[in-house]
N, CA, C and O atoms as a Tripos MOL2 file, in Angstrom:
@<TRIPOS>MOLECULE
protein
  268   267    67     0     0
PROTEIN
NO_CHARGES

@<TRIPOS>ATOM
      1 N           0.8360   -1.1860    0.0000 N.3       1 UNK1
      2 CA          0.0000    0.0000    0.0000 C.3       1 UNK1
      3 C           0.8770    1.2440    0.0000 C.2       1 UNK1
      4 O           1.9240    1.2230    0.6480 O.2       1 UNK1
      5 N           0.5330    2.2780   -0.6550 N.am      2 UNK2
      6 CA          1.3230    3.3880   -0.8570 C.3       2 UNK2
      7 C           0.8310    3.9440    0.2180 C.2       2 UNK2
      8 O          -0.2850    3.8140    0.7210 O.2       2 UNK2
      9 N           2.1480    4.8640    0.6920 N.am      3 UNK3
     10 CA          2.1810    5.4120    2.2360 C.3       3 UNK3
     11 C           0.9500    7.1510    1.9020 C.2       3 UNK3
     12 O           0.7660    7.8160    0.8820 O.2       3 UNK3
     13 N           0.5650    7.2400    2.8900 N.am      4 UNK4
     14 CA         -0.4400    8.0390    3.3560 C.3       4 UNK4
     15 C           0.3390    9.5470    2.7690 C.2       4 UNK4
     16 O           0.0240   10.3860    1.9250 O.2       4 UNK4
     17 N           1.3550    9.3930    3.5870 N.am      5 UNK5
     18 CA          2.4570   10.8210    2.8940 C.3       5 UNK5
     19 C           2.4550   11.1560    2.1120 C.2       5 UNK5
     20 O           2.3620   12.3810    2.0300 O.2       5 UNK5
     21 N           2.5620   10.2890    0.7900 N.am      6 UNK6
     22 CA          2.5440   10.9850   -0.3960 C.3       6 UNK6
     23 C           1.1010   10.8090   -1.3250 C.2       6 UNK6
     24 O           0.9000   11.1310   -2.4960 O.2       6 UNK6
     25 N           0.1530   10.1460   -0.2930 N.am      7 UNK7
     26 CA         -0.8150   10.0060   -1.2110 C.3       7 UNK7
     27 C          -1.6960   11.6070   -1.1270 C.2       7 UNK7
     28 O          -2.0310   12.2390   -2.1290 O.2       7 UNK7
     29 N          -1.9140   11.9750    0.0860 N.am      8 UNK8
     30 CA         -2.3940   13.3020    0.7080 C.3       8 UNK8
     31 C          -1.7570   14.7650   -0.2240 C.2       8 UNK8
     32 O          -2.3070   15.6470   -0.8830 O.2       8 UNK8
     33 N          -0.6450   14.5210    0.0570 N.am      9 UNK9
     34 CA          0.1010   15.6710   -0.6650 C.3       9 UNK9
     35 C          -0.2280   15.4930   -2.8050 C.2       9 UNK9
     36 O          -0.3860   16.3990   -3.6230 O.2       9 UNK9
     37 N          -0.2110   14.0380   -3.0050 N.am     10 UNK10
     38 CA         -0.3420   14.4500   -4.2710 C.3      10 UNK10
     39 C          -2.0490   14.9580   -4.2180 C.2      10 UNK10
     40 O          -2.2790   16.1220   -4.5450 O.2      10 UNK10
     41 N          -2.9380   14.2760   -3.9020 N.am     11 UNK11
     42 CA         -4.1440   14.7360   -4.2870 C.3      11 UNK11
     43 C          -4.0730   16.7780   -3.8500 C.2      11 UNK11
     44 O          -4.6220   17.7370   -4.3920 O.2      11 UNK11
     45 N          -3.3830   16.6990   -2.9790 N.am     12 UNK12
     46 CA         -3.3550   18.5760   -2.3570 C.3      12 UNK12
     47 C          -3.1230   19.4000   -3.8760 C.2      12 UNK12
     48 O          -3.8010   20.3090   -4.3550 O.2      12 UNK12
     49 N          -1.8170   18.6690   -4.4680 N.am     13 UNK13
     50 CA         -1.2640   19.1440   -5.2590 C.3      13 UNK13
     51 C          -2.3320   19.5580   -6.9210 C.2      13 UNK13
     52 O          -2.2790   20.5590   -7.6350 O.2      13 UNK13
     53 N          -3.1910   18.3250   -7.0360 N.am     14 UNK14
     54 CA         -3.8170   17.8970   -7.8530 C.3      14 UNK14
     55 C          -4.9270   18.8380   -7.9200 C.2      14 UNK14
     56 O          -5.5750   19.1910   -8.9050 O.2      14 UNK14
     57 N          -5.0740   19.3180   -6.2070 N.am     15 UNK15
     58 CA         -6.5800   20.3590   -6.3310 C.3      15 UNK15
     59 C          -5.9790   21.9610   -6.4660 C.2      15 UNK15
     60 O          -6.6310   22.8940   -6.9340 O.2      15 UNK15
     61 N          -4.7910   22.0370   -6.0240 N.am     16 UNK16
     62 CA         -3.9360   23.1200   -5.9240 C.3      16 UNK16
     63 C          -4.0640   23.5440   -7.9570 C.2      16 UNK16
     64 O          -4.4490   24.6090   -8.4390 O.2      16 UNK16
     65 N          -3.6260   22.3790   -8.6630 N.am     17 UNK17
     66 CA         -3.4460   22.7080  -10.2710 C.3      17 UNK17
     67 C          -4.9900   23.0210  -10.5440 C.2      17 UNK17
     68 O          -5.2110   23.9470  -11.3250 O.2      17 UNK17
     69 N          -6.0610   22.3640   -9.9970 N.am     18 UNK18
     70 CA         -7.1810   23.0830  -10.5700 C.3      18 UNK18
     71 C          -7.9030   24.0250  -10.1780 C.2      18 UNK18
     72 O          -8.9290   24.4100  -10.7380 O.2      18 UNK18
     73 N          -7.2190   24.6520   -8.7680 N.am     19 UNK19
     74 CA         -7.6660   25.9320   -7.9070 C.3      19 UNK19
     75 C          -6.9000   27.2270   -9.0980 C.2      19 UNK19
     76 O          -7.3240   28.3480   -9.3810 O.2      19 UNK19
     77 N          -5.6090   26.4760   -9.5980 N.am     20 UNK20
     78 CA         -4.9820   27.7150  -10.2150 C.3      20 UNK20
     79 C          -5.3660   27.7220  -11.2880 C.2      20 UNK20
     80 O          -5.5520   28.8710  -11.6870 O.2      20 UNK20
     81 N          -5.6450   26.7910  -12.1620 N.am     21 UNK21
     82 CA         -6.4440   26.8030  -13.7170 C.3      21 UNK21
     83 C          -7.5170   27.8470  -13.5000 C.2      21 UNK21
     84 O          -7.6110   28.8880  -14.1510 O.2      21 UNK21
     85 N          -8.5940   27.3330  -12.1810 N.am     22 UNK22
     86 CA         -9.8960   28.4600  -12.5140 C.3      22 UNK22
     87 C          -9.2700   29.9230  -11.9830 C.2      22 UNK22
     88 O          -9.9190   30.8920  -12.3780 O.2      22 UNK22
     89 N          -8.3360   30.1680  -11.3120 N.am     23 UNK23
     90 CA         -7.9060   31.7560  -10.3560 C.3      23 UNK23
     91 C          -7.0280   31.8540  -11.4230 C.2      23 UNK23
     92 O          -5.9790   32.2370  -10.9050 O.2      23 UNK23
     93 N          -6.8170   31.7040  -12.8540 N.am     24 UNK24
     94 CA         -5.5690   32.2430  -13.8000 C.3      24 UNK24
     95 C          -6.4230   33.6800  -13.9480 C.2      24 UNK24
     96 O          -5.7850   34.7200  -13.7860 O.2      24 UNK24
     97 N          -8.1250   33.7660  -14.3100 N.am     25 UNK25
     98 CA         -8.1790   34.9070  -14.4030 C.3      25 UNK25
     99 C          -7.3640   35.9530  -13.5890 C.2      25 UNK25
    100 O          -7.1660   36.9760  -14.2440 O.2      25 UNK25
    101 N          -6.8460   35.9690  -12.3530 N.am     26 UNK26
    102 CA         -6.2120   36.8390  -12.0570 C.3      26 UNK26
    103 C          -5.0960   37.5290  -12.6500 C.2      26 UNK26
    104 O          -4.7930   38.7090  -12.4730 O.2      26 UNK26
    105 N          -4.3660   36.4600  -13.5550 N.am     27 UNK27
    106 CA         -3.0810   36.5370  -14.0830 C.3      27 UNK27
    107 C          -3.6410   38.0290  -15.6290 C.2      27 UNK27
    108 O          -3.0620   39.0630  -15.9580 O.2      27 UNK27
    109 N          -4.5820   37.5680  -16.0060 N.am     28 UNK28
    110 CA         -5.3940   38.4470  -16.9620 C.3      28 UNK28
    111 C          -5.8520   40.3280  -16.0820 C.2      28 UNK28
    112 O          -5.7460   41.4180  -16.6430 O.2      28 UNK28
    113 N          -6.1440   40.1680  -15.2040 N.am     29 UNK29
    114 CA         -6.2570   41.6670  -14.0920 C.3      29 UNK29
    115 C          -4.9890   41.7120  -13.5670 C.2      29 UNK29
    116 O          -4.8660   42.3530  -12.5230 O.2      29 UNK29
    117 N          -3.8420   41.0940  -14.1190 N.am     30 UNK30
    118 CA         -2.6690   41.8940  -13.6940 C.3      30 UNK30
    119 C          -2.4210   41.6630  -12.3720 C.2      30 UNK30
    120 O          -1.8360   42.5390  -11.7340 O.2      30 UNK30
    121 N          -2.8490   40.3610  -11.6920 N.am     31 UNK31
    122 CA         -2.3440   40.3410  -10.1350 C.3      31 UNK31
    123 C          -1.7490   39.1200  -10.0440 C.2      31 UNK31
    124 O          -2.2290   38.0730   -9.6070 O.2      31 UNK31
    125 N          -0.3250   39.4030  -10.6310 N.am     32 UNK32
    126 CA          0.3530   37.7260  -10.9380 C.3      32 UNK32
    127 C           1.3720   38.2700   -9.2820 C.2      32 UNK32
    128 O           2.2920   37.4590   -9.1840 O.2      32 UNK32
    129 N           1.4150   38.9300   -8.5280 N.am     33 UNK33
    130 CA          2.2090   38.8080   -8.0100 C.3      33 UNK33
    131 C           1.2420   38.2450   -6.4970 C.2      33 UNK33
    132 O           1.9250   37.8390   -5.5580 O.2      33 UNK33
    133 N          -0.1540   38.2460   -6.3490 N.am     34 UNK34
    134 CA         -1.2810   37.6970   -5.9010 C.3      34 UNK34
    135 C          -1.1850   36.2550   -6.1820 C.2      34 UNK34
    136 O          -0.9900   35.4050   -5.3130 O.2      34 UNK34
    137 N          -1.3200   36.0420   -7.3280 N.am     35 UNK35
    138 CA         -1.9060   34.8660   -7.8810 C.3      35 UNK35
    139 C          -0.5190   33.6640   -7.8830 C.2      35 UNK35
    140 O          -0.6420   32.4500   -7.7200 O.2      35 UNK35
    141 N           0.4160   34.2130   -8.0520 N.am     36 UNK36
    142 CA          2.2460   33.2650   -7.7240 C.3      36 UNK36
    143 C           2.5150   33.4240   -6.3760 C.2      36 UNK36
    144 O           3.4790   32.7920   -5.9450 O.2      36 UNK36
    145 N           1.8450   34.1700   -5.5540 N.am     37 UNK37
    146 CA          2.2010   34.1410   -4.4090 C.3      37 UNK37
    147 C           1.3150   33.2240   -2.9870 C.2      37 UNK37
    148 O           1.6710   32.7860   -1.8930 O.2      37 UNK37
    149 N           0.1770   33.2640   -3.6730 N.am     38 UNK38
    150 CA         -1.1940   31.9220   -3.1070 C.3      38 UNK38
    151 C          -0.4920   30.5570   -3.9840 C.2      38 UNK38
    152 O          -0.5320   29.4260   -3.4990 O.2      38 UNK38
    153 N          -0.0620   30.7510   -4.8910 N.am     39 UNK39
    154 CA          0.4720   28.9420   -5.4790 C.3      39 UNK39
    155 C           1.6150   29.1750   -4.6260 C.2      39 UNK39
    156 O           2.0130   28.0150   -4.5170 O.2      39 UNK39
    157 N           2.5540   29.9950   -3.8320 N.am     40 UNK40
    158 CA          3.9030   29.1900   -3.2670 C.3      40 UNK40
    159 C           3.5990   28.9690   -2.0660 C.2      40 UNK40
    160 O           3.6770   27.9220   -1.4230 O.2      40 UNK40
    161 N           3.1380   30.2940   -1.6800 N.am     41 UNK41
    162 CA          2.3350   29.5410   -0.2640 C.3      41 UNK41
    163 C           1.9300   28.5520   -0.1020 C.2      41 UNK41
    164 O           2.5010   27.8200    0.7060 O.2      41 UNK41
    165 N           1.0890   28.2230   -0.6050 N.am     42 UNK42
    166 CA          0.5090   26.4580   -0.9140 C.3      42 UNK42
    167 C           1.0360   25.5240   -1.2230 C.2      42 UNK42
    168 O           0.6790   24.3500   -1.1280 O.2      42 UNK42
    169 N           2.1410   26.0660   -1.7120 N.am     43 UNK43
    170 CA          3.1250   24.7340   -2.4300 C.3      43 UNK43
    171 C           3.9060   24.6620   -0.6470 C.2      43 UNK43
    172 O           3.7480   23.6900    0.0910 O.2      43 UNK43
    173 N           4.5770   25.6900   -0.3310 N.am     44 UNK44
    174 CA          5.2440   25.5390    1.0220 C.3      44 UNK44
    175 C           4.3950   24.6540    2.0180 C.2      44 UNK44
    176 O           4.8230   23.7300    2.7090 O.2      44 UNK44
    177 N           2.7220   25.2730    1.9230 N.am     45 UNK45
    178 CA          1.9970   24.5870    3.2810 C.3      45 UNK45
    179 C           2.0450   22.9010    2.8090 C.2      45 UNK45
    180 O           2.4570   22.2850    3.7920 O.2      45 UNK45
    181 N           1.8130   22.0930    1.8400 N.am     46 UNK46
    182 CA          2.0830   21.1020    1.3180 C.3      46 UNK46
    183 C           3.0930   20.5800    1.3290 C.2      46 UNK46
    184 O           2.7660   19.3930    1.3280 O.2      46 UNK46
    185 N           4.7300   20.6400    1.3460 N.am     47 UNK47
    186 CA          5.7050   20.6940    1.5480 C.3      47 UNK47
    187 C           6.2940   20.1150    2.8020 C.2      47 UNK47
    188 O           6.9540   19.0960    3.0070 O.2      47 UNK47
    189 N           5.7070   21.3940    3.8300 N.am     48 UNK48
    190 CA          5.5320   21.0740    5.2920 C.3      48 UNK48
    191 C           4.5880   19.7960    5.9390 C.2      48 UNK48
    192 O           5.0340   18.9280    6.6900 O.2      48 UNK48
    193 N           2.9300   19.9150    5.3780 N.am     49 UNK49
    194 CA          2.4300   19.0860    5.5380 C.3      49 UNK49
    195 C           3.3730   17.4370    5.5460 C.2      49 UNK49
    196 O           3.5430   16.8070    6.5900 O.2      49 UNK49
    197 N           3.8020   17.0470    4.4210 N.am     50 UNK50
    198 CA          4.5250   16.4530    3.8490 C.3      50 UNK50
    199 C           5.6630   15.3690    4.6030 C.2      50 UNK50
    200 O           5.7040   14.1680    4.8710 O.2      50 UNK50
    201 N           6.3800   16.3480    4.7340 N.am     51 UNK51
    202 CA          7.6510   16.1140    5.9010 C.3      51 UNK51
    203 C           6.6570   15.8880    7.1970 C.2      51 UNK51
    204 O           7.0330   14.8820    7.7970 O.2      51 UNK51
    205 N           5.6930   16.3990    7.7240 N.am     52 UNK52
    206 CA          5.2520   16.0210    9.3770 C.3      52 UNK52
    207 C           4.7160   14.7420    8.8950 C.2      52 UNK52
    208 O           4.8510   13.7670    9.6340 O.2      52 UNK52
    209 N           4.1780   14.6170    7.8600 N.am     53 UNK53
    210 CA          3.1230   13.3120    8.0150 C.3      53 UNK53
    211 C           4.3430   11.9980    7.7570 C.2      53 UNK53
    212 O           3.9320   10.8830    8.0780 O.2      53 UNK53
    213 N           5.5240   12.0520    7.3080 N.am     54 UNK54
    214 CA          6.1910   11.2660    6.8020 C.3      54 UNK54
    215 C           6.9890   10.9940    8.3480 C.2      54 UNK54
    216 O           7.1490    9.9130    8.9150 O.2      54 UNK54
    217 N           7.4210   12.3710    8.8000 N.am     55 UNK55
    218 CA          8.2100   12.3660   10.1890 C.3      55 UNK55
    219 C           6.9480   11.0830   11.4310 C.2      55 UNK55
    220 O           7.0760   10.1730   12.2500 O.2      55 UNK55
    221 N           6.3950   11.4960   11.0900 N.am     56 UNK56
    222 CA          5.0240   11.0400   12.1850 C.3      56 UNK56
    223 C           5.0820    9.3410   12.0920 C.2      56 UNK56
    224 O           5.2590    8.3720   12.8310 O.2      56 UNK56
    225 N           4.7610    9.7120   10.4210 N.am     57 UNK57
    226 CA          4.6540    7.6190   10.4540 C.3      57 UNK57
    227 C           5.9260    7.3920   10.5070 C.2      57 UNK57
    228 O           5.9720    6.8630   11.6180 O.2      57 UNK57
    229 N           7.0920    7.3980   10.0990 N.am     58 UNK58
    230 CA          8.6500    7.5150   10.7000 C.3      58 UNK58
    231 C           8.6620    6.6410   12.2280 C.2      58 UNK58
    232 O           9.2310    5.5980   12.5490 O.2      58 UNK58
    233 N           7.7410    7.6020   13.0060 N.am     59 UNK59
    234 CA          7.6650    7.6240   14.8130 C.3      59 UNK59
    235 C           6.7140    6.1000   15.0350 C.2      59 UNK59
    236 O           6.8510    5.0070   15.5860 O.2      59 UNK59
    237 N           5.9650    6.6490   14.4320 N.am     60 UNK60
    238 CA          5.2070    5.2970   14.5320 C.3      60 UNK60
    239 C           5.7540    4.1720   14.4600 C.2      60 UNK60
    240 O           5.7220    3.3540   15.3800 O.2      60 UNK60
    241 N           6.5260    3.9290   12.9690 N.am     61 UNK61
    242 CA          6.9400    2.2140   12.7210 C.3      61 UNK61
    243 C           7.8210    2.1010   13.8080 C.2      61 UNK61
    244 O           7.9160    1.0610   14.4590 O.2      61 UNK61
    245 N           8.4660    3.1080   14.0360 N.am     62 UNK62
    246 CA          9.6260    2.8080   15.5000 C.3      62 UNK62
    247 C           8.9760    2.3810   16.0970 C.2      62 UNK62
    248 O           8.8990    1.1520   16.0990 O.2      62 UNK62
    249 N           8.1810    3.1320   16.8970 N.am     63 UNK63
    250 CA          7.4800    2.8130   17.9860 C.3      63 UNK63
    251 C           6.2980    1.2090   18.2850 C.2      63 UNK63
    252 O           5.8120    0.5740   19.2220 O.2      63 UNK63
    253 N           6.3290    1.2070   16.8770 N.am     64 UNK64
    254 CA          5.1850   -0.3070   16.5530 C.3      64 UNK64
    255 C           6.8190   -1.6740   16.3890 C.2      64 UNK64
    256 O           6.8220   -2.8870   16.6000 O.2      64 UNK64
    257 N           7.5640   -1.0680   16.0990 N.am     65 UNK65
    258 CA          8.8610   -1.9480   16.0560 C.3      65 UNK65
    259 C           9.2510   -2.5770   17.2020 C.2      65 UNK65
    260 O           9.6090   -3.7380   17.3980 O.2      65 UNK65
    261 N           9.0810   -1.2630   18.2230 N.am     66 UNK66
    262 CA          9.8520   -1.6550   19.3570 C.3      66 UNK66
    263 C           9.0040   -2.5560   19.9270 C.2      66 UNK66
    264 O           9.5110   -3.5490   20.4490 O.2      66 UNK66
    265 N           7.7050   -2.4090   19.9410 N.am     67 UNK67
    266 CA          6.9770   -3.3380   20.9150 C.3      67 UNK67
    267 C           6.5790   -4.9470   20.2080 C.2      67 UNK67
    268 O           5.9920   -5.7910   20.8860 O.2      67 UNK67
@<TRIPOS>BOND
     1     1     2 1
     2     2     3 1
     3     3     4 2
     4     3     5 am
     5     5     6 1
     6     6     7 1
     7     7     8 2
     8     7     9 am
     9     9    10 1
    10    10    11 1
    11    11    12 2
    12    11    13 am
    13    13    14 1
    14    14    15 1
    15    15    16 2
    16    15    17 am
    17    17    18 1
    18    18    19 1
    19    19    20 2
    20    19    21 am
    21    21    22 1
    22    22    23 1
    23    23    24 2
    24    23    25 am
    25    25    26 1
    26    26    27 1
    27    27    28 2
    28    27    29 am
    29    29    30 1
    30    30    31 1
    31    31    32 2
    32    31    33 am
    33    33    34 1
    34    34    35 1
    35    35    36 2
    36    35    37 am
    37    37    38 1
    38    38    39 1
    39    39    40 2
    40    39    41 am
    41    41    42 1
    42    42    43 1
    43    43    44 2
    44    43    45 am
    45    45    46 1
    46    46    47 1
    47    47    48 2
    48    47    49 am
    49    49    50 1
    50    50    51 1
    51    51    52 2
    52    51    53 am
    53    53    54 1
    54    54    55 1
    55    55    56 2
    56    55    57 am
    57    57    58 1
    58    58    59 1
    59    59    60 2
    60    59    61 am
    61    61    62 1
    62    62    63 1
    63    63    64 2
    64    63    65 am
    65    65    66 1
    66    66    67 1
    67    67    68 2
    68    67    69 am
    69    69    70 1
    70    70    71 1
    71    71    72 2
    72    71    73 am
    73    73    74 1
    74    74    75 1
    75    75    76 2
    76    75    77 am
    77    77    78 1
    78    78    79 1
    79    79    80 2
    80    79    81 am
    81    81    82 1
    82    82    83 1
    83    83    84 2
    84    83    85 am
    85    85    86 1
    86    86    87 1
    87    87    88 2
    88    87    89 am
    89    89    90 1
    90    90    91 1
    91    91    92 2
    92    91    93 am
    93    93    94 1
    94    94    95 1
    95    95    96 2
    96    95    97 am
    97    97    98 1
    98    98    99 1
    99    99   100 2
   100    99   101 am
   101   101   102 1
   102   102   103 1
   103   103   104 2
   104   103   105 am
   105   105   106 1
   106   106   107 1
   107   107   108 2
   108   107   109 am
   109   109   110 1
   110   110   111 1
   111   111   112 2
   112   111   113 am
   113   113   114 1
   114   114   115 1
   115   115   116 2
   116   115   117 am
   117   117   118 1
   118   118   119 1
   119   119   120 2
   120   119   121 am
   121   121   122 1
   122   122   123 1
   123   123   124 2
   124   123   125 am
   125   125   126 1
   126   126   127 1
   127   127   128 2
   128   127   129 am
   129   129   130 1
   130   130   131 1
   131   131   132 2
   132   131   133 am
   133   133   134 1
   134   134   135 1
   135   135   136 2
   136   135   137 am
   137   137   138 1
   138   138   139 1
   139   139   140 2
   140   139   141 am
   141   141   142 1
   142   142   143 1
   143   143   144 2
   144   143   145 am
   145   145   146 1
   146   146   147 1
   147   147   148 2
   148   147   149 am
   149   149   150 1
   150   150   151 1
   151   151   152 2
   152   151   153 am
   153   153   154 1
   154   154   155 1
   155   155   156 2
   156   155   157 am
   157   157   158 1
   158   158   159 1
   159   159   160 2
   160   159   161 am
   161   161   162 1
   162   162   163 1
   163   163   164 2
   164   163   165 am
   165   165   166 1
   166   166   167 1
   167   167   168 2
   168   167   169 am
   169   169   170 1
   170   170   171 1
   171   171   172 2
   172   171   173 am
   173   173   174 1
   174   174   175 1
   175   175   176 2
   176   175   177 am
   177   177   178 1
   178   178   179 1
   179   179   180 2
   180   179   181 am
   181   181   182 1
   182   182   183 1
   183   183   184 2
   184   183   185 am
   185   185   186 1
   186   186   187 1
   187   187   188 2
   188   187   189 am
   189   189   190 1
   190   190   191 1
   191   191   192 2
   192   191   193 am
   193   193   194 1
   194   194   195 1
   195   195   196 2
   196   195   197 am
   197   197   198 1
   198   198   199 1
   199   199   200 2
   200   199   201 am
   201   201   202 1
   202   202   203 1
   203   203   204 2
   204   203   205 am
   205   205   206 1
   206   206   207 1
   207   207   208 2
   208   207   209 am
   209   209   210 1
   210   210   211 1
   211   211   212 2
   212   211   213 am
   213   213   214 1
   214   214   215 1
   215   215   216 2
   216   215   217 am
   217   217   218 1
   218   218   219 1
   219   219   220 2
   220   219   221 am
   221   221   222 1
   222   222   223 1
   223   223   224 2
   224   223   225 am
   225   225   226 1
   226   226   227 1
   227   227   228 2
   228   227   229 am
   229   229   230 1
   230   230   231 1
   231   231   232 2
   232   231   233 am
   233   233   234 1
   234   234   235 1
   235   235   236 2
   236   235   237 am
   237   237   238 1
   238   238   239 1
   239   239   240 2
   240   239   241 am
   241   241   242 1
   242   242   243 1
   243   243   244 2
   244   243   245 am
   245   245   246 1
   246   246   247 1
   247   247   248 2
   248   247   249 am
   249   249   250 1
   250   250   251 1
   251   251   252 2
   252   251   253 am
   253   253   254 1
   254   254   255 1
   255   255   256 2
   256   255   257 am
   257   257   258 1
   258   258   259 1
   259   259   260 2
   260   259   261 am
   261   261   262 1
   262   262   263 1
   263   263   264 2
   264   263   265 am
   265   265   266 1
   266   266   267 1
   267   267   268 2
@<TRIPOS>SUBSTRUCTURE
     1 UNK1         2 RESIDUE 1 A UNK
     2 UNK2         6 RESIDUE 1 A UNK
     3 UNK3        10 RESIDUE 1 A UNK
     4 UNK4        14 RESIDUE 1 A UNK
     5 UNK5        18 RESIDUE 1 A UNK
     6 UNK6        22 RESIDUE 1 A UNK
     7 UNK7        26 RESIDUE 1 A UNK
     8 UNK8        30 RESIDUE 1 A UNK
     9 UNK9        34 RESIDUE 1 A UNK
    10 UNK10       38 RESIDUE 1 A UNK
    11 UNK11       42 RESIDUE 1 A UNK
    12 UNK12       46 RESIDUE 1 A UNK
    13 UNK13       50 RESIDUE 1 A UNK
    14 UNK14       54 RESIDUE 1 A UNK
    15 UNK15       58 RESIDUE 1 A UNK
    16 UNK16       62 RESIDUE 1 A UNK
    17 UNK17       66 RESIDUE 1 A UNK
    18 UNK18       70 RESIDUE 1 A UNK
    19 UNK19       74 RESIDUE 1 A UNK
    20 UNK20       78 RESIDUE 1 A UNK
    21 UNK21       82 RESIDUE 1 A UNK
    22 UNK22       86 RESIDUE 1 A UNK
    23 UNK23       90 RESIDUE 1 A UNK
    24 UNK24       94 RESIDUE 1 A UNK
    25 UNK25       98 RESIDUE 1 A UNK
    26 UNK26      102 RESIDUE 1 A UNK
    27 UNK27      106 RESIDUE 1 A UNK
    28 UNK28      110 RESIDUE 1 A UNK
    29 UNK29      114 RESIDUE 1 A UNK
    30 UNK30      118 RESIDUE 1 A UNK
    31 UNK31      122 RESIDUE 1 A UNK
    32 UNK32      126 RESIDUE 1 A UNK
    33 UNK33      130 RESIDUE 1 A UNK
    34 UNK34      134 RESIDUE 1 A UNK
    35 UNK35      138 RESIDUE 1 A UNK
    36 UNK36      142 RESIDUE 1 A UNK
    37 UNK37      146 RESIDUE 1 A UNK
    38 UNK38      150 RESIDUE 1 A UNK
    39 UNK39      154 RESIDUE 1 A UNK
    40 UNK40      158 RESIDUE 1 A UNK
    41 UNK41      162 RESIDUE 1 A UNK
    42 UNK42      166 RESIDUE 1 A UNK
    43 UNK43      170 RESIDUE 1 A UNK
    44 UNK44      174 RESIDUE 1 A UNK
    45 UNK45      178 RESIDUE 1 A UNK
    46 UNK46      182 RESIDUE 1 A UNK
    47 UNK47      186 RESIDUE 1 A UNK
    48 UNK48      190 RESIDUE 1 A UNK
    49 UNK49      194 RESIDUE 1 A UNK
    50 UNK50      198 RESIDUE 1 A UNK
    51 UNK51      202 RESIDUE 1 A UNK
    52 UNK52      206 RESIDUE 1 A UNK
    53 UNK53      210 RESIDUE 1 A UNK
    54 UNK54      214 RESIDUE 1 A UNK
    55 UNK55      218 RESIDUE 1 A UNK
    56 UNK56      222 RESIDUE 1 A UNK
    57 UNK57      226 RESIDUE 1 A UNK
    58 UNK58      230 RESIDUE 1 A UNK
    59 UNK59      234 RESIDUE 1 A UNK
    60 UNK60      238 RESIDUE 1 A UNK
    61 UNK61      242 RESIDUE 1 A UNK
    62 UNK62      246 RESIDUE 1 A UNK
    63 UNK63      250 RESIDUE 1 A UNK
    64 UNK64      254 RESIDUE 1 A UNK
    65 UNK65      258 RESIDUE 1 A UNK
    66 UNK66      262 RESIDUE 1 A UNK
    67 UNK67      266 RESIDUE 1 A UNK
């Protein structure tokens, strides 16, 4: 089974490409520095997400190891 970590983050990613397909109108009103700056943000909060959920189950298998 593919790990939880990367399954979460790709679907994030997946809604992230079609949040920005429909918000390109912005790029058209001239607010690309708006509109590139909500996709990095998001790309960062995903990123982060990412690494905790991977760090977490990480803790876990240890912890399910040890016992």
């Amino acid at each position: 089974m593919k790990q939880r970590y990367n399954i979460i983050p790709l679907l994030l990613l997946l809604y992230l490409a079609v949040m920005a397909y429909i918000g390109r109108g912005m790029l058209t009103d001239g607010r690309t520095l708006e509109y590139f700056g909500i996709i990095g943000a998001t790309l960062v909060a995903i990123t982060l997400l990412r690494v905790v959920l991977k760090k977490r189950d990480r803790h876990r298998r240890s912890r399910r190891d040890r016992l």
